[in-house]
N, C-alpha and C positions, 0 to 999 in steps of 0.2 A: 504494500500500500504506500501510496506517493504522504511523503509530508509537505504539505503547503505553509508557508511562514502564515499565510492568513487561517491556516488552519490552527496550526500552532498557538496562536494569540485567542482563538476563539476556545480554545481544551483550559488552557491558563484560566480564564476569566470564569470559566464553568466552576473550575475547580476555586478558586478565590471564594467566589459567592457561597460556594457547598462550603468551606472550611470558615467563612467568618463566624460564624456559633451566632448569625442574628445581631451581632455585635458594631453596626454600622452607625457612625455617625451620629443619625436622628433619633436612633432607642439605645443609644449605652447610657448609663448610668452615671451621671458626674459623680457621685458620692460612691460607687463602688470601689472597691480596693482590689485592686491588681496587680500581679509580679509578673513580671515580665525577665525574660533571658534574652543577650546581646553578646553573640559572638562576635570578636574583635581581634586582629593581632596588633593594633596601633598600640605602642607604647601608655600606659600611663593609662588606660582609657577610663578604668576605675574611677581616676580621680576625678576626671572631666562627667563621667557619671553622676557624680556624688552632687555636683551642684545641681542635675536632677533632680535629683531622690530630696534633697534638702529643701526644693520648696514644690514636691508634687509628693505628697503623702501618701495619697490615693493610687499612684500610678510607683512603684516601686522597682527600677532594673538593678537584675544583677549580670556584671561583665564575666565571660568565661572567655578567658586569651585562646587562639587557639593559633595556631599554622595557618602565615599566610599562602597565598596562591592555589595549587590543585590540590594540595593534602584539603584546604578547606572545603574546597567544592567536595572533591570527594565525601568528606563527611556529611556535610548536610545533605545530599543527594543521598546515600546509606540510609539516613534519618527519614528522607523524606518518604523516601521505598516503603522502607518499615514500616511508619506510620505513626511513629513515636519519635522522640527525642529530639525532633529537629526544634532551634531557639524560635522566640517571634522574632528576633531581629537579627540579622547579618551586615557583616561589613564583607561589601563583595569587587572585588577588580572590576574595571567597565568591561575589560575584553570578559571577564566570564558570562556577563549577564543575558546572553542571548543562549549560552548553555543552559542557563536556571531557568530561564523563560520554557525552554522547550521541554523542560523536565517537570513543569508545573511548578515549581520550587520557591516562585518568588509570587508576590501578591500584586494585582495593580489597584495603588491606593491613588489615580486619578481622583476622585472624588475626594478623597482628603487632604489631597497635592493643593487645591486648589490655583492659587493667581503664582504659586510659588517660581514660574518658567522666570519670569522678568527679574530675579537675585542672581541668575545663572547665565553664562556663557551660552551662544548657540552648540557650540561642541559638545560642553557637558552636559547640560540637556537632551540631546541626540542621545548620548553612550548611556538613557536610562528612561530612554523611548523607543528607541531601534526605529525612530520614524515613525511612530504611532501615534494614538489620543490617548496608548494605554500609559499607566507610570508606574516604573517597577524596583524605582527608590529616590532616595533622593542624594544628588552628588554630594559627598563629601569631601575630596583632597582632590588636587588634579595636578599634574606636574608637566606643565610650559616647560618647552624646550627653552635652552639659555649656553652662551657660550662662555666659558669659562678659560683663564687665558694668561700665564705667570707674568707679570707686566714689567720686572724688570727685565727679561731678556727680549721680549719686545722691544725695550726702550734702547738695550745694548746695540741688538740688531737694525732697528731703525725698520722697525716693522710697523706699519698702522694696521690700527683692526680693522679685520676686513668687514665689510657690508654685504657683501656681495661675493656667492660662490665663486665667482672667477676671481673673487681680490681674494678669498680662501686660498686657493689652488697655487696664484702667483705667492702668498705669504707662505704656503708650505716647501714651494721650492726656493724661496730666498733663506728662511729658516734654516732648511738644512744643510743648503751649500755652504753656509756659513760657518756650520758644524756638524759634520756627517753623522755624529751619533745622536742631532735632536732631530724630534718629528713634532707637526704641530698638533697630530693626531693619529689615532689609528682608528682601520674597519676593522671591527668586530662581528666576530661572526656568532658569539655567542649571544645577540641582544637582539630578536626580533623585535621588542616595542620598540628599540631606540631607532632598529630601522624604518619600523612603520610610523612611528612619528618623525623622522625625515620623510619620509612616504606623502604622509598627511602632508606637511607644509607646503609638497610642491604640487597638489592637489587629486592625493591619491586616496581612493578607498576602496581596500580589497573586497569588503561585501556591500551586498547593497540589497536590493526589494524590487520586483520586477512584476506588478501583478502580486500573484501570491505563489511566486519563485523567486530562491534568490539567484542572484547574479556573483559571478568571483571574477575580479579583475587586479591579480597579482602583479601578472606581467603586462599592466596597460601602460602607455608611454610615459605617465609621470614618476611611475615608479622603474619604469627603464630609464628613465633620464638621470633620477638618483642613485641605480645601480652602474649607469657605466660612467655615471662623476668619478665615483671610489674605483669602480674596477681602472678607470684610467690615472688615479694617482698612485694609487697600490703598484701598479705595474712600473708606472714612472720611478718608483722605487723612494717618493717623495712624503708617503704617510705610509706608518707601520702595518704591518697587518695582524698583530697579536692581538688576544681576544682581552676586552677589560674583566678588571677583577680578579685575575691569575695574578700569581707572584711576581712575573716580570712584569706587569703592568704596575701595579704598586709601587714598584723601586723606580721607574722609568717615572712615579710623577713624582717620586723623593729627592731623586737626585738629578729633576732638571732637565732628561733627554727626552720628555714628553710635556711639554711647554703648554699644551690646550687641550682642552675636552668638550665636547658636544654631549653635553649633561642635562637636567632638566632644574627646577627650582629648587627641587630638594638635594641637589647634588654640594653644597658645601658641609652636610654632614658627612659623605663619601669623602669629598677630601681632608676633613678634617681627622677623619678614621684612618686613613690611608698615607696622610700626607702632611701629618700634626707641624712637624720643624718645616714646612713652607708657608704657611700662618702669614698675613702681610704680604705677600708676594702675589699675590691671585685678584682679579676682576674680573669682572662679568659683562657682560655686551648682550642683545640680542642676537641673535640665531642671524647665519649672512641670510638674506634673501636672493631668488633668483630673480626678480626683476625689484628694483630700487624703488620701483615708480607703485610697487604692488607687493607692499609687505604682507608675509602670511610667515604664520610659525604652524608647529604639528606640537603632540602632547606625548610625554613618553609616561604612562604608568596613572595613578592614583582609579579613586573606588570610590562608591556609591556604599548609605546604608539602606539594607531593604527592607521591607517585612517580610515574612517568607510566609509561604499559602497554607500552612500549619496554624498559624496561631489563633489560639482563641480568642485574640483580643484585638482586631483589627487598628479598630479605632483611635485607641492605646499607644499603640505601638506606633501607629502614624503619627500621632501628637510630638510622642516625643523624638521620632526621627526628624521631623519638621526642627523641634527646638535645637536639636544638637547638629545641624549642619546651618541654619542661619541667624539662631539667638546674638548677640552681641555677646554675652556673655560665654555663650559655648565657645562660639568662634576665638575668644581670646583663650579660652583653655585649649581646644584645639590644637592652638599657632604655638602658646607658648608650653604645656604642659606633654602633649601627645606628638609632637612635635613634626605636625603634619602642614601642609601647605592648603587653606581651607576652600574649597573652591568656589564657595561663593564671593561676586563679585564686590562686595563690598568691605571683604574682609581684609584688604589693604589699609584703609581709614580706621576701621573696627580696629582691629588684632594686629598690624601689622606695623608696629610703627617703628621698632627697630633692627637694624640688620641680622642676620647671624654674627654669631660671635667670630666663625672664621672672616668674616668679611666686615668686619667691623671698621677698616680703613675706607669701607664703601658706604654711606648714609643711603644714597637713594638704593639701595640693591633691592626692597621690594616693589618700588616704585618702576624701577624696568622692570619686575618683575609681571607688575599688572601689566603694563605693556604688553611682554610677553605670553600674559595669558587671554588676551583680545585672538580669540581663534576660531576662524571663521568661516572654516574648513571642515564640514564635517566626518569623522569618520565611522565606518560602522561595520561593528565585529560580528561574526557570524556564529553560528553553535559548535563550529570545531576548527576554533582558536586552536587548540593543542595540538593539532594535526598539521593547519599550517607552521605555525611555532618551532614544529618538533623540524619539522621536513625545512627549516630557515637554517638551524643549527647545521644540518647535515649539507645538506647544500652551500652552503656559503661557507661551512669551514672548509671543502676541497676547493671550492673556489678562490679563496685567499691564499690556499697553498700554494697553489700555480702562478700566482702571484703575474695572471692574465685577465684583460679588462673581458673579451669575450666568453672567459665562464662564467664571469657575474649575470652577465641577459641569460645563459644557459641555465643558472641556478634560478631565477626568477620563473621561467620555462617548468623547472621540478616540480619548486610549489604548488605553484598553478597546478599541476595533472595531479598532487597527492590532494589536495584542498576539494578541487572537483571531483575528484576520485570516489573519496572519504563521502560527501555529500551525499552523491548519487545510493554509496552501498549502502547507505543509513536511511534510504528512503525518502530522501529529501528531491524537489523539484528544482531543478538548476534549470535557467536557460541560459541558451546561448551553445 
């Protein structure tokens, strides 16, 4: 039997209405007392909780930490199966949510969402509607891409930051000739979001909604044009091609031979992990653009909290996922406690008012930050993110071997046939 994505949405909503216990909006009970469960792996979340719990008596969560990325889906998805265990509320990655949708697993609290779209980004908005009227959380972190850049060997070099991918390209090969053993960067082939959000900025999206089919456009020209940018510095022998977050990556941003990184907002705790004694030496820019005249960024990473199609307490659970992703008060625990980057739009003035501590020689750093997160791009993931994902790793690390611009289009070419593959065996409707 075919799965149609309008199908899908219509099984979801069936199953929401059966699982709210009557518990909507216009007949729950302000004076009832309720506990609620909030799976989370954001740091600290308890405590940002707690200024819940301390002025909603009635409405009571407790945070259970758990595993982020697929250990958690996998869990709740077990949970859901079951028909037990699963929380009322999750904190879920935007690339997961079109998995939890098609598995029934998340709720759509449209109706308790209300006017909530106008706090939020066109982009993060999309990653918790997959295009729809349905809402199947509400965004909470979102991480803008941003370029991070050691500024005194800039300054040594007489390097300006580039704006623009081709002043990237010319900066990477003045960089090095200058000193064969610096690069201004490397492709990584173990980071599909960091490449799909380069994907995203130059106006790509691998799924999309076609009817009630979806569409997969891995290898479509915008994301060919950011696959043979890299395959053609790679090769020029001008950007490294080691994967981030391995051992020689870390030393390479300690001691200097890896001068920049294509990070997102929340990448100054990365370097401050990684990269403690270069402290003072680091700034941030926005992302180069391919056309100057027509800035766009792409998003690598952050998550939505949901309700999930289990809970008893709909209404509840909506209330306070509404207060903890745009409360003023939440939002400043969020920023400063859980130490996440909060996706609503206002939480620059709110919560945001001083730097990170590694970038603390930078004052405006959240204020390009917001800049940074003006994303206008939508992108939209489809139910088997971990197939293309899985098949990005493999593909693209023989491609950076070869250390050839023409396997990168070939590895783009893979995706594409495991991603449509995957789709097709799981009964889903692809055209095209």
């Amino acid at each position: 039997m075919k799965k149609t994505f309008a199908g899908v949405l219509t099984a979801a909503l069936i199953l929401t209405t059966a699982c709210s216990g009557g518990d909507d909006p216009e007949t729950a009970d302000p004076g009832q007392k309720v506990a609620l469960t909030y799976w989370s792996w954001a740091p600290n979340m308890d405590k940002v909780v707690a200024g819940w719990n301390a002025s909603h008596p009635n409405i009571q969560v407790t945070v259970n930490k758990q595993d982020g990325g697929d250990p958690a889906v996998a869990k709740l998805l077990t949970a859901i199966k079951a028909g037990s265990g699963a929380p009322d509320v999750m904190q879920a990655e935007y690339q997961k949510i079109p998995t939890l949708v098609a598995a029934d697993a998340v709720a759509d609290i449209a109706q308790e969402a209300g006017d909530l779209k106008a706090k939020f980004s066109e982009s993060a908005w999309n990653s918790v509607t997959l295009g729809s009227e349905a809402v199947y959380g509400v965004p909470q972190d979102s991480g803008p891409m941003m370029f991070f850049y050691r500024s005194d060997i800039f300054d040594k070099a007489g390097v300006a930051v580039p704006k623009t991918w081709d002043e990237y390209a010319e900066a990477a090969r003045k960089i090095h000739k200058a000193n064969p053993k610096q690069y201004l960067g490397t492709f990584s082939s173990n980071d599909p979001g960091w490449f799909a959000g380069l994907s995203q900025q130059a106006g790509a999206s691998w799924w999309g909604v076609q009817g009630e089919s979806w569409t997969v456009a891995v290898n479509d020209a915008n994301t060919r044009k950011v696959a043979d940018f890299w395959g053609g510095l790679v090769q020029e022998g001008v950007i490294s091609n080691k994967p981030m977050y391995t051992p020689e990556w870390n030393a390479a941003l300690n001691d200097g031979t890896q001068v920049g990184w294509l990070g997102a907002v929340w990448g100054p705790g990365v370097l401050e992990g990684n990269a403690a004694s270069t402290k003072g030496k680091w700034k941030t820019a926005l992302l180069p653009d391919w056309d100057a005249a027509a800035p766009a960024n792409g998003n690598w990473g952050g998550s939505a909290t949901s309700v999930t199609s289990q809970s008893k307490h709909k209404a509840q659970a909506a209330e306070f996922v509404k207060w903890l992703n745009t409360d003023p008060a939440a939002l400043k625990a969020l920023a400063g406690t859980a130490n996440v980057y909060p996706a609503a739009t206002d939480a620059t003035s709110v919560a945001l008012t001083q730097p990170p501590a590694f970038f603390s020689n930078q004052p405006d750093f959240y204020t390009i930050a917001a800049e940074a997160g003006k994303i206008t791009k939508p992108f939209t993931y489809g139910p088997n993110v971990n197939v293309a994902y899985s098949a990005y790793n493999d593909a693209f690390g023989k491609a950076a071997e070869t250390r050839q611009a023409a396997a990168f289009g070939t590895a783009l070419d893979t995706i594409q046939q495991a991603t449509v593959g995957d789709l097709k065996n799981a009964g889903f409707t692809v055209a095209g």
